[in-house]
C-alpha positions as CSV (number, residue, x, y, z in Angstrom):
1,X,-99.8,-85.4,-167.6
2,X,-100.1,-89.0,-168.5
3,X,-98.2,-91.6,-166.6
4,X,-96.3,-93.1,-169.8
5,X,-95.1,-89.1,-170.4
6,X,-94.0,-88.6,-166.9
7,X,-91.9,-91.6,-166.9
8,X,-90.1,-90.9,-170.1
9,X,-89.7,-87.4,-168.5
10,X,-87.9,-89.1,-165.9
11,X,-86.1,-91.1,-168.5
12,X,-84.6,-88.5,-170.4
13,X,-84.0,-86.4,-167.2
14,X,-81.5,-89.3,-166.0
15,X,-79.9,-89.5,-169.6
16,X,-79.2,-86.1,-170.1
17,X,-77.1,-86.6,-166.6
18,X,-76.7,-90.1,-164.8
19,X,-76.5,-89.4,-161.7
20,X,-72.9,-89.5,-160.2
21,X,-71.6,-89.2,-164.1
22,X,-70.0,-86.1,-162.7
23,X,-68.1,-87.9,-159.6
24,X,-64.3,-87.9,-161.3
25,X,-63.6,-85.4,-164.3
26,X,-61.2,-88.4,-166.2
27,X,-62.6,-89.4,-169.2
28,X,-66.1,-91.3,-168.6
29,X,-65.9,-95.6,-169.4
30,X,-62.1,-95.7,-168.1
31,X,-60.8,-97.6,-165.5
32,X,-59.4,-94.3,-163.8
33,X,-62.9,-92.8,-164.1
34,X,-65.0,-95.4,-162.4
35,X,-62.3,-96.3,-159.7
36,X,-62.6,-92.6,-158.5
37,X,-66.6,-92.3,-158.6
38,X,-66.3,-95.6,-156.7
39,X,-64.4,-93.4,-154.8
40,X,-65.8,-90.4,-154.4
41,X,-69.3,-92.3,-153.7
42,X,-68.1,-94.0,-151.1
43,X,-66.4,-91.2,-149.6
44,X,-69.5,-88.9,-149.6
45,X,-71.9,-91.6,-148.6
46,X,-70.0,-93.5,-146.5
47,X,-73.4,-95.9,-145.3
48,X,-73.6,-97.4,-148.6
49,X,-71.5,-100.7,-148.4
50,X,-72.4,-101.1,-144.6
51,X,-76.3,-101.0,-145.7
52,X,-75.6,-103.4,-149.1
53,X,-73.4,-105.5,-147.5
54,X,-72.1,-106.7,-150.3
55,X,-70.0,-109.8,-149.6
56,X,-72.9,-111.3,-147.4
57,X,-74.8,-112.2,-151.1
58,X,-71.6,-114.0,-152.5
59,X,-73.4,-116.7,-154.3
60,X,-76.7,-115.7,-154.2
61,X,-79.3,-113.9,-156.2
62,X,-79.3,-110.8,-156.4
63,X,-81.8,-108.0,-158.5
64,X,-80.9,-104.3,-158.2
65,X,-83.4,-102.2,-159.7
66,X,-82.1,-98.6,-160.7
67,X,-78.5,-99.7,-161.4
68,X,-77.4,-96.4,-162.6
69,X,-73.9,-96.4,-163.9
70,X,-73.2,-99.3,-161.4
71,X,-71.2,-98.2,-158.3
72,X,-72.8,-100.5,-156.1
73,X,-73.5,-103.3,-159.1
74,X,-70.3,-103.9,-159.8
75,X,-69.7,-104.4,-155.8
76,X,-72.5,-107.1,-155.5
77,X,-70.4,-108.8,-158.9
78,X,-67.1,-108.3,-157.1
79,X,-68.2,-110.4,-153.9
80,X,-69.9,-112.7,-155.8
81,X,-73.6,-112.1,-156.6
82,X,-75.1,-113.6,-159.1
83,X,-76.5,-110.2,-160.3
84,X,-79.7,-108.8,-162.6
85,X,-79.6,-105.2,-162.7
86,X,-82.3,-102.6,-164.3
87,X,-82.6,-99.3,-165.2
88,X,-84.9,-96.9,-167.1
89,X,-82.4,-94.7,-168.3
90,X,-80.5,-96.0,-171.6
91,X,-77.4,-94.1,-171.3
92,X,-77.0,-95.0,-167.4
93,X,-77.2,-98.8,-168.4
94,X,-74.9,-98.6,-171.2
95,X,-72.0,-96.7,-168.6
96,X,-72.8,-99.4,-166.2
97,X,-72.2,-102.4,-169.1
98,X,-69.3,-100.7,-170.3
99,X,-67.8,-101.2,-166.1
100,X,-68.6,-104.4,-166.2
101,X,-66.6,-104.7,-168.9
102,X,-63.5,-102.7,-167.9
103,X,-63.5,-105.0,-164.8
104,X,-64.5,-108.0,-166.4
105,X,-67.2,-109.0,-164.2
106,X,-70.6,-110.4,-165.1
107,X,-74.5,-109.6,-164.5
108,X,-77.8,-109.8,-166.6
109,X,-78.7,-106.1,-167.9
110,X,-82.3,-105.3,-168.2
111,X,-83.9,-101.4,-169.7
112,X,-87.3,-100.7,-168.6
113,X,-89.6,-98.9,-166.2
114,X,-89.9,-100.6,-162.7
115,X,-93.8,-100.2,-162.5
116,X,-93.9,-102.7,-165.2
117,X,-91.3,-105.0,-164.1
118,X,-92.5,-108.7,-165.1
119,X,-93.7,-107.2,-168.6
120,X,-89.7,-107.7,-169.3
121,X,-88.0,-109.3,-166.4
122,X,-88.4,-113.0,-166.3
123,X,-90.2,-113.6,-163.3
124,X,-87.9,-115.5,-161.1
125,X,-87.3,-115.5,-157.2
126,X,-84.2,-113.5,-156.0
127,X,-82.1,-113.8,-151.7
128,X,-81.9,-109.8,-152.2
129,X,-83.9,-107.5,-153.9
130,X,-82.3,-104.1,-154.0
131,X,-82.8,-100.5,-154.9
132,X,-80.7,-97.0,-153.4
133,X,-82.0,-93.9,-154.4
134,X,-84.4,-94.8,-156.9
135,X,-87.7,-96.0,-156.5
136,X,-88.8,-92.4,-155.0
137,X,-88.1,-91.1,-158.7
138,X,-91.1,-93.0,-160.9
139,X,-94.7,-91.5,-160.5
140,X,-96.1,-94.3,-158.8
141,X,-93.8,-96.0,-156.5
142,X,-96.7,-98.2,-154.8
143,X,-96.8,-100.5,-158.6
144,X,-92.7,-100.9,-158.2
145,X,-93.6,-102.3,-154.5
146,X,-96.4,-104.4,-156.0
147,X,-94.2,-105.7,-159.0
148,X,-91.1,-107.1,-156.7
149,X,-93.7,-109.0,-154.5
150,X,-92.9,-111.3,-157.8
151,X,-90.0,-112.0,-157.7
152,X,-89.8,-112.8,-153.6
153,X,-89.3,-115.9,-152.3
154,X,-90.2,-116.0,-148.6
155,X,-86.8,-115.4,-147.4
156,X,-85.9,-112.7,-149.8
157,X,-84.9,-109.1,-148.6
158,X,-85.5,-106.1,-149.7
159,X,-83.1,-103.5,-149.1
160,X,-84.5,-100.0,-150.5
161,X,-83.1,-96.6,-149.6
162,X,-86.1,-93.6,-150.0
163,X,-85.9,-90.2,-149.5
164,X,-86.4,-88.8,-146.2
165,X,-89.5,-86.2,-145.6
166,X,-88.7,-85.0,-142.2
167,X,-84.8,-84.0,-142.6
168,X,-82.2,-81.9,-143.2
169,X,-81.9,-81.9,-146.3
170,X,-85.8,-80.9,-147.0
171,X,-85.9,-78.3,-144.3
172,X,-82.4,-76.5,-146.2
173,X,-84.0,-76.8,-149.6
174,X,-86.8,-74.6,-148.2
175,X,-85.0,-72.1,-146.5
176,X,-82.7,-71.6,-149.5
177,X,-84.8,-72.1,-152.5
178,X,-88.8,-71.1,-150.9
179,X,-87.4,-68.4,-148.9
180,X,-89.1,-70.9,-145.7
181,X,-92.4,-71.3,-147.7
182,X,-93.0,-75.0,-146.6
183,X,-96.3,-75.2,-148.4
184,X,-94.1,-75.4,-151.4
185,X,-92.0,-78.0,-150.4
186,X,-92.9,-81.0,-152.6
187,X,-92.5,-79.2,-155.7
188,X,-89.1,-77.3,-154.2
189,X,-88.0,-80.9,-153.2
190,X,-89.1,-82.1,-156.6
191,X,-87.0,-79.3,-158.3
192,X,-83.6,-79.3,-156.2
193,X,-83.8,-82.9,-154.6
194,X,-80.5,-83.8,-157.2
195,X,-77.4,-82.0,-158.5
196,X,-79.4,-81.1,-161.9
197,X,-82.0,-79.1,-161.1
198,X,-85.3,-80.0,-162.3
199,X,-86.0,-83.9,-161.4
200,X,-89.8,-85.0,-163.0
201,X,-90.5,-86.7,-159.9
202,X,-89.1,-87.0,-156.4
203,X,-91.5,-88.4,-153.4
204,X,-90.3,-88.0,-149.8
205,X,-91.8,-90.2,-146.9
206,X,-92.0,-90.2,-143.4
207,X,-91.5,-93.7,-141.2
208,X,-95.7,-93.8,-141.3
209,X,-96.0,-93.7,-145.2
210,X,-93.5,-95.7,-145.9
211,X,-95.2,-98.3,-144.1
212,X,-98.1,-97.4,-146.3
213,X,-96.2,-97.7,-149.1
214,X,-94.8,-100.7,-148.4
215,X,-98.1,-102.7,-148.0
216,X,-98.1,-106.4,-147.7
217,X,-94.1,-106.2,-146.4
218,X,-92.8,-107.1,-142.9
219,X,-90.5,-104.0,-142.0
220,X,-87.7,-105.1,-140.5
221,X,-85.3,-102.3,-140.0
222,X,-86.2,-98.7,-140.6
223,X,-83.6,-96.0,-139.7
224,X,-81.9,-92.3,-141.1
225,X,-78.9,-91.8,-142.6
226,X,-76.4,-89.1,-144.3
227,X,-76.8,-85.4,-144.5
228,X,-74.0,-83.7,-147.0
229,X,-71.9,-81.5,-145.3
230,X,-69.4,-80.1,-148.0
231,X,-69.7,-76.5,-149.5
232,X,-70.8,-77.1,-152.9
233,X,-69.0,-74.5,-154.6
234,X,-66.0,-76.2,-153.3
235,X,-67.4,-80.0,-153.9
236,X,-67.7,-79.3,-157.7
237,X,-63.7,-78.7,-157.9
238,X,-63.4,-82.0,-155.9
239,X,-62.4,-80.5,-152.6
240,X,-64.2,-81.4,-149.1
241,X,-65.2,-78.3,-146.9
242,X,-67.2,-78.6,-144.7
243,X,-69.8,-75.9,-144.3
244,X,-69.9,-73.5,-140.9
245,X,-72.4,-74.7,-139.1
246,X,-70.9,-78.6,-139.4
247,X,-67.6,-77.5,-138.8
248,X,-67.4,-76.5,-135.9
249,X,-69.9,-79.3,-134.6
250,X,-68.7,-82.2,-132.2
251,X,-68.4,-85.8,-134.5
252,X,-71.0,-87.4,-132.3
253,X,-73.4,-84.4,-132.5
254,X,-73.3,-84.4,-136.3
255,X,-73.7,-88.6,-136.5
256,X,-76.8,-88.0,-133.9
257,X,-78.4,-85.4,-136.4
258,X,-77.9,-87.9,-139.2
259,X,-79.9,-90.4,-137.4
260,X,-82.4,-87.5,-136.5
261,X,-83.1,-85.7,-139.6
262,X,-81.0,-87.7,-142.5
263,X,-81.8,-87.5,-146.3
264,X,-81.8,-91.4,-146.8
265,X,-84.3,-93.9,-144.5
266,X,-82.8,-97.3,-145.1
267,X,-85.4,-99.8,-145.3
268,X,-85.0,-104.2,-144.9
269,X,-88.3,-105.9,-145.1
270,X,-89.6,-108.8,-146.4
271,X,-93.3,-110.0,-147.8
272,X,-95.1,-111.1,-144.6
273,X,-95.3,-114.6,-144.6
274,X,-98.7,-116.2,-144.6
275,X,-100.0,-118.0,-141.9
276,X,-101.8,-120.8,-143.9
């Protein structure tokens, strides 16, 4: 399959169902809706606003690429960002504008695919570059790398969260869906890595490739995060159970296996600076 057909795969996947559209069961564009997926977001992933840090940008420049329907946008606009978001999925960009506008908060909205980034964002430097959950969903995440080397100035960080491949998270997909055939895993990972079932593309990476991935970048911080410890049949009807296993296990046990074997690695780098 060609690249331009993967990616609108990818596109329509995400506007059949932007992801977290199904965080609050109020009606979708109110203020009741987005104040409890802000919510509920925050509750399930509790890291978020801690790795963001969103009041630290309050007058600065800020690009988030893969806005969605803006949880974490509208935080950078709240503190103070002077914010550029982008997504590649129409209907996730048009949720996000219409929160912008419920709160009445500002940013620069760009639609397009991130491997071609300066073929329709003006190329201008930005303090934070940022992306959660995202850039391990296009088919070549290396040209999204290679396109926000652009838009750095030497100080600017990149804060990117990519899917973990030695955690939880892939190691329960197996069992439960592969029946423990691990020679499946990237297309079982591929298949159940979100809510919906069926994502085009999902790439998981270990410390090692994402170094590789993340060629040309000085890594400055590189650590796991968050494994999801509800009962999903109870999760969908907006109640928190934890599972057996979790349960039962000591606080400090559960936060070490979250370091250990979490679904998100939480990446700051910036371009290494040359030496000339």
């Amino acid at each position: 399959m060609g690249g331009d057909q993967l990616v609108a795969q990818v596109r329509d996947f995400w506007n059949r169902r932007p992801c977290n559209i199904r965080h609050s069961p109020r009606p979708v564009g109110t203020r009741e809706y987005f104040d409890e997926v802000e919510r509920r977001k925050y509750f399930v992933e509790p890291h978020i606003p801690g790795f963001a840090q969103f009041e630290r940008w309050r007058g600065k420049r800020v690009l988030e690429i893969g806005c969605g329907i803006g949880t974490d946008s509208i935080n950078f606009a709240r503190a103070g960002a002077d914010l550029t978001v982008v997504d590649l999925s129409e209907k996730s960009l048009e949720i996000c504008k219409k929160r912008f506008e419920v709160y009445g908060e500002r940013a620069r909205f760009y639609h397009g695919n991130a491997e071609e980034l300066s073929s329709f964002l003006p190329v201008e430097p930005y303090d934070l570059i940022y992306s959660f959950g995202v850039i391990h969903h296009t088919p070549e995440p290396s040209r999204v790398f290679e396109e926000i080397k652009k838009y750095c100035h030497p100080d600017t960080e990149i804060r990117v969260m990519l899917y973990s491949k030695w955690s939880w998270k892939v190691l329960w997909i197996v069992v439960k869906y592969g029946r423990g055939a691990f020679w499946r895993a990237s297309e079982l990972v591929r298949t159940y890595s979100e809510a919906q079932t069926g994502c085009p593309v999902t790439h998981y990476y270990s410390f090692r490739d994402i170094r590789r991935l993340m060629k040309g970048y000085e890594i400055l911080e590189m650590r796991k995060d968050h494994i999801f410890p509800y009962r999903i049949d109870r999760y969908l009807q907006y109640e928190y159970e934890w599972v057996w296993y979790f349960k039962w296990m000591p606080k400090p046990l559960f936060r070490f296996l979250e370091k250990t074997l979490g679904w998100h690695t939480l990446v700051v780098a910036r371009l290494i600076r040359s030496r000339f």
